[in-house]
PALOTI-898573 format. One line per 2 residues: their letters; for each residue z, y, x of C-alpha. Coordinates in nm, 4 decimals, always signed. Each point is the difference from the previous one (the first is absolute). Last residue first. Example, Ala and Ser with C-alpha at 12.3 -4.5 7.8 and 13.67 -1.06 7.14 Angstrom:
<atoms>
SA	+0.7140,-0.1060,+1.3670; +0.0660,-0.3440,-0.1370
</atoms>
This chain:
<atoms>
XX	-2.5526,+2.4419,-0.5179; +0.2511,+0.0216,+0.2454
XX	+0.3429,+0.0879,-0.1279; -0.0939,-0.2500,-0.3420
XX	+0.0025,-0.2895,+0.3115; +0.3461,+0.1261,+0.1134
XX	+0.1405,+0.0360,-0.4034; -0.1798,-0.3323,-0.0899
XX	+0.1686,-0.1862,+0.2664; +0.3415,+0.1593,-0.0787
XX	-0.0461,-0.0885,-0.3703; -0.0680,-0.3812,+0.1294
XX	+0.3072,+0.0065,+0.2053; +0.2157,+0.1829,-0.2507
XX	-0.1300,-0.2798,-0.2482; +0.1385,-0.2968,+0.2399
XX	+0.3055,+0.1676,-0.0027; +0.0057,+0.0261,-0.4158
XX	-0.1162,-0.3507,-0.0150; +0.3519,-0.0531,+0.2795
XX	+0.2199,+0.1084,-0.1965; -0.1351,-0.1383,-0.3501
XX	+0.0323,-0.3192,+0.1596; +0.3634,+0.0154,+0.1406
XX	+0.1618,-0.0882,-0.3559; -0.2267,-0.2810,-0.1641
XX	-0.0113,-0.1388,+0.3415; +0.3549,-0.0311,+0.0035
XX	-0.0224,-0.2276,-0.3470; -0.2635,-0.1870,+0.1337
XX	+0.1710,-0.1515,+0.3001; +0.2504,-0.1256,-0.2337
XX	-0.0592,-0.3709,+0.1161; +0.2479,+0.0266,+0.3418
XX	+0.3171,+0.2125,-0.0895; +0.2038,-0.1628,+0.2255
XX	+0.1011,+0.3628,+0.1654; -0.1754,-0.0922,+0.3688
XX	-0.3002,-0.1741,-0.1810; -0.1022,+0.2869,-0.2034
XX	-0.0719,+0.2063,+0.3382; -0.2408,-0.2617,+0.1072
XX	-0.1742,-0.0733,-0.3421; -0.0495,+0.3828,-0.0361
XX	-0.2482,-0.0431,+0.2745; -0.1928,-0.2790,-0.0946
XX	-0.0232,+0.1411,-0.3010; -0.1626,+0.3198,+0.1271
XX	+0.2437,+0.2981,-0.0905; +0.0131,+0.1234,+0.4129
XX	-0.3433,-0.0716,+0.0415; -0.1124,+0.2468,-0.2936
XX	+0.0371,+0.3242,+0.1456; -0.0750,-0.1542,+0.3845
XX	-0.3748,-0.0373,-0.1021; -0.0094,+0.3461,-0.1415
XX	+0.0402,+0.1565,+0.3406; -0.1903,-0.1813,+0.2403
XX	-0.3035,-0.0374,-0.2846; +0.0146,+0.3686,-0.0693
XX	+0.0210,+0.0637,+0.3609; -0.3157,-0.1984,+0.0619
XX	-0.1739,+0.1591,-0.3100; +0.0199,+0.3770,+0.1581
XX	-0.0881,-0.1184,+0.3447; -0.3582,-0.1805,-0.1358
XX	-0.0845,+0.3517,-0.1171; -0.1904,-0.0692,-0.3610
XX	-0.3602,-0.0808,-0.0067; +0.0590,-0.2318,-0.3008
XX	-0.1429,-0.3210,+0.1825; +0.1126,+0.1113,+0.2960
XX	+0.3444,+0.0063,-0.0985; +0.0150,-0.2654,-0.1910
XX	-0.1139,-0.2384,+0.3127; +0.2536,+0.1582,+0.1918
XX	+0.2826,-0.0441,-0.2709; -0.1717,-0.3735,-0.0398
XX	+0.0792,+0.0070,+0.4231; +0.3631,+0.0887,-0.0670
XX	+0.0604,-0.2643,-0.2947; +0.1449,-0.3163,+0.1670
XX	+0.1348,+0.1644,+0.3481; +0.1552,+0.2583,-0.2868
XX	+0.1482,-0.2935,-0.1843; +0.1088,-0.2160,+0.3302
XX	+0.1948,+0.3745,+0.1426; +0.1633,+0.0921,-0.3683
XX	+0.1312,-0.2902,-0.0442; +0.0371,-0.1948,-0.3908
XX	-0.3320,-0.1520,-0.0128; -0.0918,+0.0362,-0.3317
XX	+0.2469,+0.3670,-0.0584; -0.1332,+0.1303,+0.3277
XX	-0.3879,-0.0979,-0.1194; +0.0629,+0.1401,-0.3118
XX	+0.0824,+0.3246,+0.1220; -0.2575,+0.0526,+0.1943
XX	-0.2568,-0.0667,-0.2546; +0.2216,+0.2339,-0.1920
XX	+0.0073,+0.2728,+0.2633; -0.4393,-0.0435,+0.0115
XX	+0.0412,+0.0801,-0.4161; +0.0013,+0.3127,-0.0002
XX	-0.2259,+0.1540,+0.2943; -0.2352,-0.2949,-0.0720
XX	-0.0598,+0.1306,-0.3490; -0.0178,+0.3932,+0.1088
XX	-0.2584,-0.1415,+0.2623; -0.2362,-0.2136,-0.2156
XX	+0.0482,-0.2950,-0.2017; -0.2003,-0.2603,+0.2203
XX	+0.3022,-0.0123,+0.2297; +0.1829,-0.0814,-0.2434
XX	-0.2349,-0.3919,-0.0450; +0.0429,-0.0369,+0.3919
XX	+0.3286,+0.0214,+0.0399; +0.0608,-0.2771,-0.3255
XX	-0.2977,-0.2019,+0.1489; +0.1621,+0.0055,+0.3750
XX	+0.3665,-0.0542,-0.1480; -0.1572,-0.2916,-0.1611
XX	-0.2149,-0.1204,+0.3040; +0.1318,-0.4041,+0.0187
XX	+0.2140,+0.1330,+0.3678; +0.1531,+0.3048,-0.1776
XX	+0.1659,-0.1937,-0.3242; +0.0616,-0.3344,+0.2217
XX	+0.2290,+0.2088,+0.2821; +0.1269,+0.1403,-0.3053
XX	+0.1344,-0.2608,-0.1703; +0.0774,-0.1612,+0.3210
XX	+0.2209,+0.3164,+0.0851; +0.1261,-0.0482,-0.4006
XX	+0.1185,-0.3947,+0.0980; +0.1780,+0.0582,+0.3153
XX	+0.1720,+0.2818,-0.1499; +0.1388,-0.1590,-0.3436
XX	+0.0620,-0.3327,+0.2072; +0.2171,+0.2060,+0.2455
XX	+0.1718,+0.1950,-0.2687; +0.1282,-0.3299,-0.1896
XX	+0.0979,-0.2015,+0.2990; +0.2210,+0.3191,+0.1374
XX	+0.3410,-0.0137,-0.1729; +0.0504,-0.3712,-0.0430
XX	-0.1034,-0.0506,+0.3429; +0.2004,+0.2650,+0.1556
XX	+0.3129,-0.1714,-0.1656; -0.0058,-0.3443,+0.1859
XX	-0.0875,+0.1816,+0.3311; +0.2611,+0.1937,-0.0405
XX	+0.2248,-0.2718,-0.0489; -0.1521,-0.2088,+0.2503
XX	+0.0732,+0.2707,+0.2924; +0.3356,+0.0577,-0.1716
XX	+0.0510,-0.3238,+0.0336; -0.0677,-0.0445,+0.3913
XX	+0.1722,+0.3059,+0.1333; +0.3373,-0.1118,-0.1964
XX	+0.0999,-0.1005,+0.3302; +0.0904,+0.2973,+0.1778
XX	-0.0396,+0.2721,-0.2475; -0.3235,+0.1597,-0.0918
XX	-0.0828,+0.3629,+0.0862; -0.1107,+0.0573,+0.3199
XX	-0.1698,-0.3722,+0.0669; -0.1073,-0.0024,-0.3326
XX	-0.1576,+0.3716,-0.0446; -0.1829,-0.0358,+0.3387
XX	-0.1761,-0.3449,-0.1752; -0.1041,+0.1662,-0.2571
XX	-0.1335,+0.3728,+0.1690; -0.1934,-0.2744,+0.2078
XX	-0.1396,-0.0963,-0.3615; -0.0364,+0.3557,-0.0653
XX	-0.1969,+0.0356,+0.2860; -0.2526,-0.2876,-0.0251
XX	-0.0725,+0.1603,-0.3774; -0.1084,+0.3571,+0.1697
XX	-0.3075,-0.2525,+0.1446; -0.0582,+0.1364,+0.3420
XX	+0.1324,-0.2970,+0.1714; -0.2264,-0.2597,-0.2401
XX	-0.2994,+0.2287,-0.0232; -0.2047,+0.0228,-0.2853
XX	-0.3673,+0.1083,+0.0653; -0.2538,+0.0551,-0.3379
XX	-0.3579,+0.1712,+0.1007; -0.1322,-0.1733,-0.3368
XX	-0.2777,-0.1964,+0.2309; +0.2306,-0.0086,+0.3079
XX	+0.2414,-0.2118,-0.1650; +0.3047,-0.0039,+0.1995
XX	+0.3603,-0.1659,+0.0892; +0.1779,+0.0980,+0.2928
XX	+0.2205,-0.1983,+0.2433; +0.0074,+0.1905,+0.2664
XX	-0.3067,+0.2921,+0.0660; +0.2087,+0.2697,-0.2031
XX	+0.2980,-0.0372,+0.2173; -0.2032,+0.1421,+0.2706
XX	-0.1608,+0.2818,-0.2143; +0.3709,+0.0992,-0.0885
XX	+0.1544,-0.0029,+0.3309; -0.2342,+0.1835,+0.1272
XX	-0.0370,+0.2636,-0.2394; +0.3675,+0.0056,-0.0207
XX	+0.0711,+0.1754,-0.3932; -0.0968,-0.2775,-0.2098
XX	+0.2339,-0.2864,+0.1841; +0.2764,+0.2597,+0.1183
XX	+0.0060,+0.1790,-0.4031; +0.0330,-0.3958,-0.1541
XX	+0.2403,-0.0573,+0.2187; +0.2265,+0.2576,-0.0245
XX	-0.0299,+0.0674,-0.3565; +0.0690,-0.3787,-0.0670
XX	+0.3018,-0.0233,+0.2090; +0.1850,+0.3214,-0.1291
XX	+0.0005,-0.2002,-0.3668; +0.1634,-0.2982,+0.2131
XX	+0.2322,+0.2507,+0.2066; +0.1578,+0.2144,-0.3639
XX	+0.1971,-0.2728,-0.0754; +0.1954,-0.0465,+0.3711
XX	-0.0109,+0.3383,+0.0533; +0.1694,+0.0523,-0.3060
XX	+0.3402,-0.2266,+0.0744; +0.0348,-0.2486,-0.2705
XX	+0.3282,+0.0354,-0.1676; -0.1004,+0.3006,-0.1374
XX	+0.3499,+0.2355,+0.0228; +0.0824,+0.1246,-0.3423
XX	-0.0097,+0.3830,-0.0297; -0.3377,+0.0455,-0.1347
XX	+0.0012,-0.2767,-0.2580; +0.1280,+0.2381,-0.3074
XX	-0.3350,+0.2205,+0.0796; +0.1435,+0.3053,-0.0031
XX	-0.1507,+0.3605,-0.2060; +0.0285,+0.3441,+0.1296
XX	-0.3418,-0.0322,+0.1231; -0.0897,+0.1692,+0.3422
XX	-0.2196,+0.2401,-0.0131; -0.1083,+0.0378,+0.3815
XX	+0.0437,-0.3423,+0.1133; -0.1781,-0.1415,-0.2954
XX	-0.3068,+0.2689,+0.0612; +0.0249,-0.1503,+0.3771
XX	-0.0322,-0.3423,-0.1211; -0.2831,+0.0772,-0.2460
XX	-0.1830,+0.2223,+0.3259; +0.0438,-0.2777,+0.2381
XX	-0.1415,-0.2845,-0.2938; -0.3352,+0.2380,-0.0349
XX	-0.0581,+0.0520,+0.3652; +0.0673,-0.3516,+0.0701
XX	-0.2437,-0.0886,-0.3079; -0.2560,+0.2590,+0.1140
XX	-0.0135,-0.1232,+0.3478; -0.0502,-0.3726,-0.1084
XX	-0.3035,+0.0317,-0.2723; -0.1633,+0.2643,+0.2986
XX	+0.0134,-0.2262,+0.2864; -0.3359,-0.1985,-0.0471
XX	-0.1785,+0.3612,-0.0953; +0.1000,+0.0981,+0.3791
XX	+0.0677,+0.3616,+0.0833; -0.1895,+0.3229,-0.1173
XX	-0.1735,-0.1245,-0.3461; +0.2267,-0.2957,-0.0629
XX	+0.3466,+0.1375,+0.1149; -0.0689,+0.3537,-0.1772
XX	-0.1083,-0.1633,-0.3545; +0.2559,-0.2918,+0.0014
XX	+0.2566,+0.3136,+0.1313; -0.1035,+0.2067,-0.2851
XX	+0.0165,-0.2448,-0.2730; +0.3463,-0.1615,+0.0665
XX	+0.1577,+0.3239,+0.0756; -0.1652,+0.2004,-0.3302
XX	+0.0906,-0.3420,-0.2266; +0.3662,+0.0193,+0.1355
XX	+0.0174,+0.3833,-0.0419; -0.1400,-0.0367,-0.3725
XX	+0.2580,-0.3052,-0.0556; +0.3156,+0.2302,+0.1703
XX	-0.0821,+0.3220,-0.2456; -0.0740,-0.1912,-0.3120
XX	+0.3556,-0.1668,+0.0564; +0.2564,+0.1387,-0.2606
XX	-0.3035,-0.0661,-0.2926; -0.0651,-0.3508,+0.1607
XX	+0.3394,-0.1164,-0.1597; -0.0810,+0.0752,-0.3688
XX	-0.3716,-0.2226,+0.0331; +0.1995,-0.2912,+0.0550
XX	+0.2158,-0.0996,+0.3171; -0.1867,-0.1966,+0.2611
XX	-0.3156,-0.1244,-0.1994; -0.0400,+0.4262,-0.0751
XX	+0.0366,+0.0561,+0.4189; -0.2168,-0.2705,+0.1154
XX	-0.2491,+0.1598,-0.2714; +0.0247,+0.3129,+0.1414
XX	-0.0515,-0.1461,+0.3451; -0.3068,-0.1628,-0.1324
XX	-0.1610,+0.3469,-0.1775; +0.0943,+0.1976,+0.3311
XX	-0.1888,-0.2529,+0.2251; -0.2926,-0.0212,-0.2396
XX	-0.0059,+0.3508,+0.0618; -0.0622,-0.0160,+0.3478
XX	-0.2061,-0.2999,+0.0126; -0.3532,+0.1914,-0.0308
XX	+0.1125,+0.1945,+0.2960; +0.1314,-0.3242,+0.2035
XX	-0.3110,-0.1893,-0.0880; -0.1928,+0.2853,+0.1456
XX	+0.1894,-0.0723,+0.3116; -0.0280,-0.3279,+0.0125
XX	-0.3650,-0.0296,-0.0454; -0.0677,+0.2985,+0.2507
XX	+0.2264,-0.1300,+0.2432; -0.1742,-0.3502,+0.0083
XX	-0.3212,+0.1035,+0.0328; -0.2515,-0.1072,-0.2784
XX	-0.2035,-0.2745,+0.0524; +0.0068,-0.1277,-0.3353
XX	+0.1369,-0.3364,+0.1053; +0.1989,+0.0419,+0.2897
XX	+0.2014,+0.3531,-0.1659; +0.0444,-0.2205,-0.3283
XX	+0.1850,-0.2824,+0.2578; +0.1669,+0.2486,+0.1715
XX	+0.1785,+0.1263,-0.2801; +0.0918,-0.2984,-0.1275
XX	+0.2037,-0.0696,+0.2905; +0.1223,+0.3080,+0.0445
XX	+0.2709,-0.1424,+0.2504; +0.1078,-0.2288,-0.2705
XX	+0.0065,+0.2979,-0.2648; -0.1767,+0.3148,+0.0192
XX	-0.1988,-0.0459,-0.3166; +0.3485,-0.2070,-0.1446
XX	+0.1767,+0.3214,-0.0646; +0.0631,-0.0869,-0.3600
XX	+0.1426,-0.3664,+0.1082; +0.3391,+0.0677,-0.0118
XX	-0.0401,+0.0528,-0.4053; +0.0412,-0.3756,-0.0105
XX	+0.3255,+0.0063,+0.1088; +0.0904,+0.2840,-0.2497
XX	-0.1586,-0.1593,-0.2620; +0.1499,-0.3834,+0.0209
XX	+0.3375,+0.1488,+0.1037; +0.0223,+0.2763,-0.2899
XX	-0.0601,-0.2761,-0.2729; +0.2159,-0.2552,+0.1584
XX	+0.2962,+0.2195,-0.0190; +0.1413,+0.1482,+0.2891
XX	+0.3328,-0.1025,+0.1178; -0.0174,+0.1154,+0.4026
XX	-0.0128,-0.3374,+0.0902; -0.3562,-0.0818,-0.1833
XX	-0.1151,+0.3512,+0.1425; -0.0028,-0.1169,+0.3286
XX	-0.1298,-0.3443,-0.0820; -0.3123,+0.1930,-0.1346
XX	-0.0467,+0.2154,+0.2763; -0.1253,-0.2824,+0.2696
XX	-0.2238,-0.1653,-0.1688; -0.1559,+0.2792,-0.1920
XX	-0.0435,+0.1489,+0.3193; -0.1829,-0.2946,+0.1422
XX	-0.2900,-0.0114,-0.2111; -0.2660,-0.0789,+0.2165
XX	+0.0863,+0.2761,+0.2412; +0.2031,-0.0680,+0.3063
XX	+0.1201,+0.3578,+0.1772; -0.1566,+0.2873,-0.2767
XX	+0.1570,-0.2591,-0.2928; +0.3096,+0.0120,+0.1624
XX	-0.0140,+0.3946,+0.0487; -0.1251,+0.0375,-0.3788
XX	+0.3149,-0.1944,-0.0994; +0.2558,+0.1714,+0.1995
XX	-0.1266,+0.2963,-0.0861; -0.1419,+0.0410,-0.3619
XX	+0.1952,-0.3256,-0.1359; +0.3026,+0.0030,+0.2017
XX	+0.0743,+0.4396,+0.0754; -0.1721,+0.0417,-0.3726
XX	+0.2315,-0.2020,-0.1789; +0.3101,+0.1189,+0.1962
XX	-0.0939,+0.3224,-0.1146; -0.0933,-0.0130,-0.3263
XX	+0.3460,-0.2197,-0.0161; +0.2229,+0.1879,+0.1349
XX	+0.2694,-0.1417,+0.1959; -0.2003,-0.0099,+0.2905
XX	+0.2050,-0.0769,+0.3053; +0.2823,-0.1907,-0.1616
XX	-0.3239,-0.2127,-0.2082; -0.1843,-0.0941,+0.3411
XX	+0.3104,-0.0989,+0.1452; +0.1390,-0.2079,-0.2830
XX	-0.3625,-0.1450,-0.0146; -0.0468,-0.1215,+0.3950
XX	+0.3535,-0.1485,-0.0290; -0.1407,-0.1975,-0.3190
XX	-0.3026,-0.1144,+0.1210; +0.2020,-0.1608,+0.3514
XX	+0.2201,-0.1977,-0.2800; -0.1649,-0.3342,+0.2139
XX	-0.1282,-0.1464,-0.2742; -0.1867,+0.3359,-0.0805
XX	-0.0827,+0.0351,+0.3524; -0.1846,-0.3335,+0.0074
XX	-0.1517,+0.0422,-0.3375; -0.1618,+0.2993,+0.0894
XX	-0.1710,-0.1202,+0.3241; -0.1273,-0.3068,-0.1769
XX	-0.1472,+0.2439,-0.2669; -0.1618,+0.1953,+0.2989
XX	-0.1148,-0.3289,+0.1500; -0.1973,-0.1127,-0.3268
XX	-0.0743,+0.3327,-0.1164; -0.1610,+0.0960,+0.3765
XX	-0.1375,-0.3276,+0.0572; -0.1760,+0.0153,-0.3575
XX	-0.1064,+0.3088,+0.0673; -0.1691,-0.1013,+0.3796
XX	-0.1565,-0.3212,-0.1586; -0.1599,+0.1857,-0.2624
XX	-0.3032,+0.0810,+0.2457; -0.0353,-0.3390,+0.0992
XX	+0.0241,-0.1600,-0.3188; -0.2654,+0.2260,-0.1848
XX	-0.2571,-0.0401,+0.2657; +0.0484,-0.3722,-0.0100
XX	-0.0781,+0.0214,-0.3646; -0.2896,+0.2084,+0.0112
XX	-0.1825,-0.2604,+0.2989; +0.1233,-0.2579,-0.2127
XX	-0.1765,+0.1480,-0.3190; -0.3232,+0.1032,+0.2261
XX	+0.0050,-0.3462,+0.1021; +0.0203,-0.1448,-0.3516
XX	-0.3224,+0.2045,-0.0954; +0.0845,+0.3088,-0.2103
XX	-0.0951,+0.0809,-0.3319; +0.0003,+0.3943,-0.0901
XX	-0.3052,+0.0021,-0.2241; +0.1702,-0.3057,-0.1814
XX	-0.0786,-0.3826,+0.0374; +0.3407,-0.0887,-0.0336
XX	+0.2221,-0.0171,+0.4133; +0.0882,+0.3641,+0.0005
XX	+0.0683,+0.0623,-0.3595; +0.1987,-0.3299,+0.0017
XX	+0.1718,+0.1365,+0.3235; +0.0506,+0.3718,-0.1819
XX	+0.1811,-0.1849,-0.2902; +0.1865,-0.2613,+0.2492
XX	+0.1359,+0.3210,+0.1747; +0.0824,+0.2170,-0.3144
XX	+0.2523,-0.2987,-0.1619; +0.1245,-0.0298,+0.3529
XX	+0.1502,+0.3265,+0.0265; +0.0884,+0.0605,-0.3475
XX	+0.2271,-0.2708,+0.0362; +0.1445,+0.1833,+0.3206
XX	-0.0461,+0.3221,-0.2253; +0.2421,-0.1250,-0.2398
XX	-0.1545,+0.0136,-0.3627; +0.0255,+0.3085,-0.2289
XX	-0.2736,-0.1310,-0.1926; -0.0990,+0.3807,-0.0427
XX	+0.1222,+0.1566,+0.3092; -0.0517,-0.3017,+0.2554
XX	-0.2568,-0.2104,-0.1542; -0.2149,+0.2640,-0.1559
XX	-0.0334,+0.1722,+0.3481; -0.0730,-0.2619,+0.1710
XX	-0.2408,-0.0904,-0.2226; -0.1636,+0.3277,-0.0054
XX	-0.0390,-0.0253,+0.3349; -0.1200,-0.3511,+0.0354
XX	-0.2551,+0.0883,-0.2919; -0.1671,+0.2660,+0.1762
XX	-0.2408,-0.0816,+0.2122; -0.1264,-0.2276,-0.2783
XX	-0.0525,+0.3317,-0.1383; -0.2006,+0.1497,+0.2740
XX	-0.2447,-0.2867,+0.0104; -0.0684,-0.0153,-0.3542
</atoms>
């Protein structure tokens, strides 16, 4: 009885979005009163109301950093759209890669990895999707290929999530990552391929097999090299300069004989001016997480913490307090004398049409969750495979994963959810305790990307807010067939040595 009750939010969700075909903001809140009634009714899983506001509060402070991120980020975007900054930053994105494989894969598998390596919480979506927006995408490609920026999200945010499986299990933190890495590899090739079909059909990836197979071999042997030789919190950032050097050098090399019609008029914006705010972010965010000192100082101001769910958000090391900086350096460069003031309220007007929606849909899954793992039901739905045996746990330990990336929508709060019920599974099963923490650092960040949550963010740039469904109907078989390479790559190792 237990384990279904466990699984009625689920399968609600599920029903809601893909059946109902209801907007996941809706959804949202539909799931959260469900779980709270489950919760709060004399159930197996009911909660006193502390335990509820002790959930809650959990859920708030650790989706405060992604809803500073989408709310600043979207703030950010609005600015330089207002501004015509976008647009300069698209004509010279589209003269320098006038194919579009290859453009694709320079913003979505460079650019976008590389934001996502520097903030996290979403971020690359945030910052891709206006790009391609300009450059006359359709809403289809824009909501995939931004959300396809988050396919290196192991080793994003520093490696963030990374370091949260490595604290639990007590597994080094180079051996996590760089097991990851291998197991990653051809999940690398499968996404870039992907990026490349969204980009121009499954005709146009035929002339570019060779350049997606060398992208996916760069992006997976430096992630591999960095994190086993160098520093795993590096890794997500090395292999998307390495990666965006070598598409910009391929581009220099073959040149296209096509012309963007744009090229040759002068941007009436100069580009250092459009291309500073973006600059802004990287540089900050890389001087506050890469100065030891300077990073455990700022990490004693004005933080928030509960020490009994090990959750710390820092105001100054918050990616979101850097866009809004990014905001405010975007005015003063690019705003003209005394229009300052209403472009300020028109993009503040704008950003909260575009991001109310999203931020409910993520504030309310996280407490979903944060309810879900608190009451025991991920504990009783662990528990209850672990009982199956070895072979069973080998199969479906990816999916428990899974769902907990999809529920939660990060990779880093969903593995800090379900890394000790890997442990516990592990034991339980007499299976290596490494072997099920890379499954759950890999196959969590399969499904992240396509939670609703998620897809709510990149929807929201293109106005296509309610149809959350219909792109999760597209990117879900993708990522159930990533999330079975991880669990056929578990059974390979353990098959290895038995």
């Amino acid at each position: 009885m237990s384990t279904v009750i466990s699984l009625v939010p689920i399968l609600t969700s599920v029903l809601l979005l893909l059946a109902l075909r209801m907007p996941s903001h809706m959804v949202s809140v539909a799931v959260w009163a469900l779980v709270g009634a489950l919760c709060m009714l004399p159930t197996p899983f009911h909660m006193v109301w502390s335990q509820c506001a002790d959930a809650m509060s959990y859920a708030f402070i650790s989706a405060l950093p992604i809803v500073t991120v989408l709310a600043f980020g979207a703030l950010l975007y609005q600015v330089l759209s207002c501004t015509g900054a976008i647009d300069v930053l698209a004509r010279r994105v589209s003269s320098s890669f006038t194919d579009k494989v290859l453009s694709a894969l320079f913003i979505s598998g460079a650019l976008g990895t590389g934001f996502e390596w520097a903030s996290g919480f979403g971020l690359g979506i945030v910052m891709v999707a206006p790009l391609y927006r300009r450059l006359g995408w359709s809403s289809a490609q824009i909501v995939q290929l931004s959300l396809l920026t988050q396919f290196w999200i192991p080793w994003g945010a520093y490696g963030a999530s990374s370091m949260a499986t490595s604290e639990l299990t007590g597994l080094p933190l180079g051996v996590l990552a760089s097991d990851s890495a291998l197991v990653s590899w051809p999940l690398a090739f499968l996404y870039l391929c992907l990026i490349a079909v969204i980009a121009s059909g499954w005709k146009g990836i035929r002339g570019r097999r060779t350049i997606v197979l060398l992208s996916a071999a760069v992006m997976g042997t430096v992630t591999w090299v960095v994190s086993r030789w160098i520093e795993p919190s590096i890794a997500g950032g090395c292999a998307a300069v390495c990666l965006g050097a070598m598409l910009w050098c391929f581009t220099r090399a073959y040149p296209s004989d096509k012309r963007n019609k744009d090229e040759a008029c002068e941007p009436e914006l100069s580009m250092w001016r459009v291309v500073l705010p973006y600059a802004f972010v990287v540089f900050y965010l890389a001087t506050v997480d890469g100065i030891p000192g300077l990073h455990q100082r700022l990490a004693k101001w004005m933080t928030w913490s509960m020490r009994n769910h090990g959750v710390h958000v820092s105001f100054f090391l918050n990616p979101g307090l850097a866009l809004f900086l990014a905001c405010l350096l975007a005015v003063a460069l690019l705003g003209r004398g005394g229009h300052r003031w209403s472009l300020c309220v028109q993009s503040v007007r704008n950003t909260y049409r575009q991001i109310w929606r999203p931020i409910l849909a993520t504030v309310a899954f996280m407490a979903t969750s944060s309810w879900m793992a608190d009451s025991g039901m991920f504990h009783v739905l662990g528990s209850d495979l672990a009982r199956l045996g070895a072979v069973a746990v080998l199969l479906t330990s990816p999916l428990l994963a899974a769902l907990g990336g999809f529920m939660v929508g990060t990779s880093t709060a969903s593995n800090a959810m379900l890394a000790p019920l890997q442990v516990q599974m592990a034991h339980g099963s007499h299976l290596p305790i490494t072997m099920l923490a890379v499954g759950q650092n890999v196959a969590s960040a399969q499904t992240a990307y396509i939670a609703p949550s998620r897809i709510a963010f990149a929807t929201s740039f293109v106005n296509e807010q309610g149809k959350e469904e219909q792109y999760l109907r597209r990117l879900v078989p993708w990522s159930l067939l990533a999330v079975g390479w991880v669990a056929f790559a578990e059974f390979l190792v353990w098959a290895s040595h038995v």
